[in-house]
C-alpha positions in Angstrom: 113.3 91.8 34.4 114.8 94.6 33.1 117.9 95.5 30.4 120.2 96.4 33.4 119.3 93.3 35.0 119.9 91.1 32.3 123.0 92.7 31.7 123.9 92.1 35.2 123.4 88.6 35.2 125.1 87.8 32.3 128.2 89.7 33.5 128.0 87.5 36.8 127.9 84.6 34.6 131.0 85.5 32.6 132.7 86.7 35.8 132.3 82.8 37.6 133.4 81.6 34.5 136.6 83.2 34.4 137.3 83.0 37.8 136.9 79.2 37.9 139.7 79.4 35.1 141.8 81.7 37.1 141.6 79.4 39.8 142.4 76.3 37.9 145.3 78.1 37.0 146.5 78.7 40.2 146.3 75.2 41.4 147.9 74.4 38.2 150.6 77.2 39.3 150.8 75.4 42.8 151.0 72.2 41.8 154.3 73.0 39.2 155.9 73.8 42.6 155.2 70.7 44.8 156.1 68.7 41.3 159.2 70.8 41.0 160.0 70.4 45.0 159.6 66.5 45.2 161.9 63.7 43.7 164.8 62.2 45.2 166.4 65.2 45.9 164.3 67.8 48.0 164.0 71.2 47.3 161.8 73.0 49.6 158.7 75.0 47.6 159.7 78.6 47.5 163.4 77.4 46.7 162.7 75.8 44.2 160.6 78.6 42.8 163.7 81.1 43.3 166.1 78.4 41.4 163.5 78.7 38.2 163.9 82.3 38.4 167.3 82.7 38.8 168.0 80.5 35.7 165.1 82.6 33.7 167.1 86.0 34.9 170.6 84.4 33.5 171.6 84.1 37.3 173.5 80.3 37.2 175.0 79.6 40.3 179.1 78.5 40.2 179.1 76.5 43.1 178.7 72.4 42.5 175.8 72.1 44.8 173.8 75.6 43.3 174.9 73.6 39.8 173.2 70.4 40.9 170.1 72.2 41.8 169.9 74.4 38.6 170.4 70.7 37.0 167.4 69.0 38.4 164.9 72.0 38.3 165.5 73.5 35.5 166.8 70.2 33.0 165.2 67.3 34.8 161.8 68.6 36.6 161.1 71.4 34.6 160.4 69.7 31.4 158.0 67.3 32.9 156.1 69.8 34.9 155.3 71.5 31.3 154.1 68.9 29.3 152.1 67.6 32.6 150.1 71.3 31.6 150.1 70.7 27.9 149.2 66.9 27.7 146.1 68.0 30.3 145.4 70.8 29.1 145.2 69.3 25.2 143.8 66.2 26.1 141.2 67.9 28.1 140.4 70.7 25.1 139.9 67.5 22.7 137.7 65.9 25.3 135.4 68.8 25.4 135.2 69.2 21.6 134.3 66.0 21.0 131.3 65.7 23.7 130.0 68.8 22.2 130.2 67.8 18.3 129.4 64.2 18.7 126.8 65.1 21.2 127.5 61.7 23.4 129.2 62.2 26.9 131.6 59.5 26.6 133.5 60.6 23.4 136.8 61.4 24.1 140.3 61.8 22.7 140.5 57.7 22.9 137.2 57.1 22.2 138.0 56.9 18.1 140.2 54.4 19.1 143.5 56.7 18.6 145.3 55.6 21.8 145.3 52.2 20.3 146.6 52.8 17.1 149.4 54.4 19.0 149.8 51.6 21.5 149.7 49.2 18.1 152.7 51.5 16.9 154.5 51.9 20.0 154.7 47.8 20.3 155.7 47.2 16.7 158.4 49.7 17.4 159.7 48.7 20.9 159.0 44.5 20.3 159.9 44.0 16.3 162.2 47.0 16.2 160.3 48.4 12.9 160.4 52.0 11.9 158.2 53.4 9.3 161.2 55.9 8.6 164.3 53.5 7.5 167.3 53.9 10.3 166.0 55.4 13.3 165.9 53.4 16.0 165.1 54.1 19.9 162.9 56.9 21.3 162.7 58.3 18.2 161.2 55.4 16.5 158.2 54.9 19.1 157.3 58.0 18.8 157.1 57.8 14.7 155.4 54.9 14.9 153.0 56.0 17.4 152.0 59.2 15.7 151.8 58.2 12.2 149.0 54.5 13.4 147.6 56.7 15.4 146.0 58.9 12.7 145.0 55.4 11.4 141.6 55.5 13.3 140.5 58.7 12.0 141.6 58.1 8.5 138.9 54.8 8.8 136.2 56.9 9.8 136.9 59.7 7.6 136.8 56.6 4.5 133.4 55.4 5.8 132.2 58.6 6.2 132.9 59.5 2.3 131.5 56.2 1.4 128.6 56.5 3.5 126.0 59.5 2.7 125.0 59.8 5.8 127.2 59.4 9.5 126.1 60.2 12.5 127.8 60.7 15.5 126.9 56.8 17.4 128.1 55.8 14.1 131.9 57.4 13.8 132.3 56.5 17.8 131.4 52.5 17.0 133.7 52.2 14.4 136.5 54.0 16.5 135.6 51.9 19.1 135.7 48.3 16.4 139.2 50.0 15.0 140.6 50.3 18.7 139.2 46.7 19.1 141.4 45.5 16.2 144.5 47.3 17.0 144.1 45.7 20.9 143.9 42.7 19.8 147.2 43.1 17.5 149.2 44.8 19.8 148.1 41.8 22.6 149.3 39.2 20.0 152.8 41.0 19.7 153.2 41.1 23.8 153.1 37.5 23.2 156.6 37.1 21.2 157.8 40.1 23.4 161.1 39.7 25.6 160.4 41.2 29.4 162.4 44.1 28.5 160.3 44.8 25.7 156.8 44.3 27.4 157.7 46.4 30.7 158.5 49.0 28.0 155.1 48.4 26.3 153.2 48.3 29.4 154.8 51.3 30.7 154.1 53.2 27.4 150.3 51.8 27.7 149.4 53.1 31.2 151.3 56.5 30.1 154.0 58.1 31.8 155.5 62.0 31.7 158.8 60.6 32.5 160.5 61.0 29.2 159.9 64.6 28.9 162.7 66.6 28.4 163.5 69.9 26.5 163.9 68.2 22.9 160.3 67.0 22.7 157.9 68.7 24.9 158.2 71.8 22.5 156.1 69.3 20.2 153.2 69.3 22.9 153.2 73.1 23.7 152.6 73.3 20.2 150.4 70.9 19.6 148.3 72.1 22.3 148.2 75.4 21.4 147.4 74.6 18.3 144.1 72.6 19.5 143.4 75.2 21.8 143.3 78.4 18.9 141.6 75.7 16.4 138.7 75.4 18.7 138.6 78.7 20.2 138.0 79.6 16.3 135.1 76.8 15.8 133.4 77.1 19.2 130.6 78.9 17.5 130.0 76.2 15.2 130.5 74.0 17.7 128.1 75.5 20.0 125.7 75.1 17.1 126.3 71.0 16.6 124.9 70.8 20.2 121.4 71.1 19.0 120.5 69.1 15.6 121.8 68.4 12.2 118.7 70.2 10.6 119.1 73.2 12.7 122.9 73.4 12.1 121.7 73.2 8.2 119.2 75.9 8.8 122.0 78.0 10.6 124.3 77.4 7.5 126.6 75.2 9.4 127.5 72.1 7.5 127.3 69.0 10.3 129.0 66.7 8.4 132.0 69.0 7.3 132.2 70.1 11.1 132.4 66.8 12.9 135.4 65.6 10.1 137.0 68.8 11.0 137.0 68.4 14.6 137.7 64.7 14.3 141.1 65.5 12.2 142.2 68.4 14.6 141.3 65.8 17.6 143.3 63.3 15.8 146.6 65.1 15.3 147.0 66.9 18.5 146.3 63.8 20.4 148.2 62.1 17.9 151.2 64.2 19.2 150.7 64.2 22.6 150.4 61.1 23.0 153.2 59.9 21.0 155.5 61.1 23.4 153.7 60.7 26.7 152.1 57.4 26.1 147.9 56.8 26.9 147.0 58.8 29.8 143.2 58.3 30.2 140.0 59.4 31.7 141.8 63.4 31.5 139.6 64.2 28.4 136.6 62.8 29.5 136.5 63.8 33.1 137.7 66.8 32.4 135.4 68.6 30.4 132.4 66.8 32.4 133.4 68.6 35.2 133.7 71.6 33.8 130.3 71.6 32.2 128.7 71.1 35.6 130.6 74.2 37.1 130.0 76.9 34.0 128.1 74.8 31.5 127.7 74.2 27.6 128.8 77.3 26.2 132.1 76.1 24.5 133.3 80.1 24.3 134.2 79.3 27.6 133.7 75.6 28.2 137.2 75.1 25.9 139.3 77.0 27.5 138.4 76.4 31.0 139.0 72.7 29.9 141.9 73.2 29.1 142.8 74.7 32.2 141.2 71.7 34.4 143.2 69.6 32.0 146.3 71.0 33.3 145.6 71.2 36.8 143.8 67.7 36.9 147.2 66.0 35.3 149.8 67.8 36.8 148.2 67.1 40.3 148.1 63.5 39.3 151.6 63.3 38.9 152.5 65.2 41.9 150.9 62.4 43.7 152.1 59.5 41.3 155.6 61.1 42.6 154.8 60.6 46.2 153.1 57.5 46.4 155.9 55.3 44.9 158.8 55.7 42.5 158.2 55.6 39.2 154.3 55.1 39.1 153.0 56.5 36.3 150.8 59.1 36.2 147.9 56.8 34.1 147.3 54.5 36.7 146.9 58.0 39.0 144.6 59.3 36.6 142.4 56.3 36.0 142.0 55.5 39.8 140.6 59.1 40.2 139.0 59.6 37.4 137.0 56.1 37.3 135.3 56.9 40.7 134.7 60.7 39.5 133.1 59.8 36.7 130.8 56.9 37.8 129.5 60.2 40.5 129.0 62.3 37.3 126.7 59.4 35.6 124.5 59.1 38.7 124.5 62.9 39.7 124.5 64.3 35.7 122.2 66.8 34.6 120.4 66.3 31.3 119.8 70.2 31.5 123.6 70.7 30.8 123.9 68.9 27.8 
């Protein structure tokens, strides 16, 4: 084979890659419009489409019932349909690099036992009415709490891994997986005392819901998100390196130890934040990225981003049909029925090759 032909195949190889992303975001693109359309008022697909762009162009309508429809599009729908994108897109760009660093196909965001510091935070919040900050009470209070217990997790492994010379990978995800055990079994002792307000608040916060999104927070998950998204564009190298050993990272002057803590705190806050808000949504971050692996593979130049952009379509089509299969399902249950089956394929059908 020649120069021309290897040059050939690798630009068909880059050119599947991208189009797969291109197409994942025009699902994505799709599926903001069927989300936007569908509620308890109907607004037909294009319409709803010309409403958004109206608003965007400065064109409000003065008329009560163009008023109304500005109303639920842009303040009520529109939020939710963007941190549907972020929270998938983040959770699924988390997903990916932790498979890759920790070189075991069932890390994920949750694997390090993060959703459950936040669900532990969450319940203190909603069923003792404790804040870490003094005064603040409500909405504003879960999410505090939830952020701040779930950086617990990582903090633990980040101690043991100071104490301990030498952590590898099965290592950090077993005691995530002992913390999230602790904090379960906290948080199910406080559901005991709860009121049944208070646990259908906890349970609804626990199976994860974009419900609460409005314009005042999800400008906390577009940024958190991007922020994953540039953090591991910038390390995918490196990352692309941890796939192999821990002597031939060494020999390729990558420092494995350094790397993994790195990833595990920049994992750690951006999920941290998303889910703080949004509540646990799972199987997005470790679905995602196996599916995307089979389709383009390991490289994570492109395995990130094109995570990120399953992420997005894979959540925000959950919750178009979490919308139209009852009111007010949340779009965890949506994603865990789909993504259970998916995955139990992707164990029987996996390649090793890919990995």
């Amino acid at each position: 084979m020649g120069r021309d032909d290897f040059k050939s195949v690798y630009y068909r190889s880059v050119s599947r890659k991208v189009t797969f992303v291109i197409i994942c975001v025009i699902v994505a693109f799709i599926a903001v419009g069927l989300q936007l359309s569908f509620g308890y008022y109907d607004v037909s697909f294009t319409e709803s489409y010309q409403i958004l762009w109206d608003h965007i162009c400065g064109n409000i309508p003065t008329t009560d019932i163009g008023i109304k429809r500005d109303h639920i599009i842009w303040d009520l729908r529109l939020p939710r349909s963007i941190a549907g994108m972020a929270v998938g897109a983040g959770l699924g760009v988390c997903g990916a690099a932790m498979q890759s660093t920790l070189k075991n196909p069932l890390a994920d965001p949750y694997t390090t036992g993060i959703s459950a510091g936040a669900g532990l935070g969450a319940t203190i919040s909603i069923v003792l009415g404790i804040c870490l900050i003094p005064g603040i009470i409500g909405q504003p209070s879960i999410i505090i709490d939830a952020f701040v217990f779930a950086l617990i997790p990582s903090l633990v492994i980040i101690a043991f891994s100071s104490l301990k010379r030498r952590v590898t990978p099965s290592m950090m995800i077993l005691i995530g997986i002992a913390v999230m055990y602790v904090f379960t079994a906290m948080t199910t002792l406080l559901k005991l005392t709860a009121s049944e307000d208070s646990l259908q608040d906890v349970y609804m916060w626990s199976v994860g819901t974009l419900g609460k999104s409005n314009w005042d927070n999800v400008w906390f998950m577009i940024a958190a998100t991007a922020f994953g998204i540039f953090a591991f564009a910038i390390l995918a190298k490196k990352i692309n390196v941890m796939i192999t050993s821990d002597s031939s990272a060494i020999s390729l002057g990558v420092d494995p130890k350094r790397c993994r803590l790195l990833v595990l705190i920049i994992v750690s806050v951006v999920t941290a934040f998303l889910v703080s808000f949004t509540g646990t949504i799972g199987f997005v971050g470790l679905v995602a990225p196996h599916m995307v692996r089979l389709i383009i593979g390991s490289d994570n130049r492109y395995l990130i981003p094109a995570s990120a952009a399953f992420g997005a379509m894979m959540l925000i089509c959950s919750d178009v049909i979490a919308r139209n299969i009852g009111t007010g399902l949340p779009v965890g249950v949506i994603t865990a029925c789909v993504g259970g089956p998916v995955f139990l394929y992707l164990l029987i059908k996996q390649r090793k090759s890919i990995w």
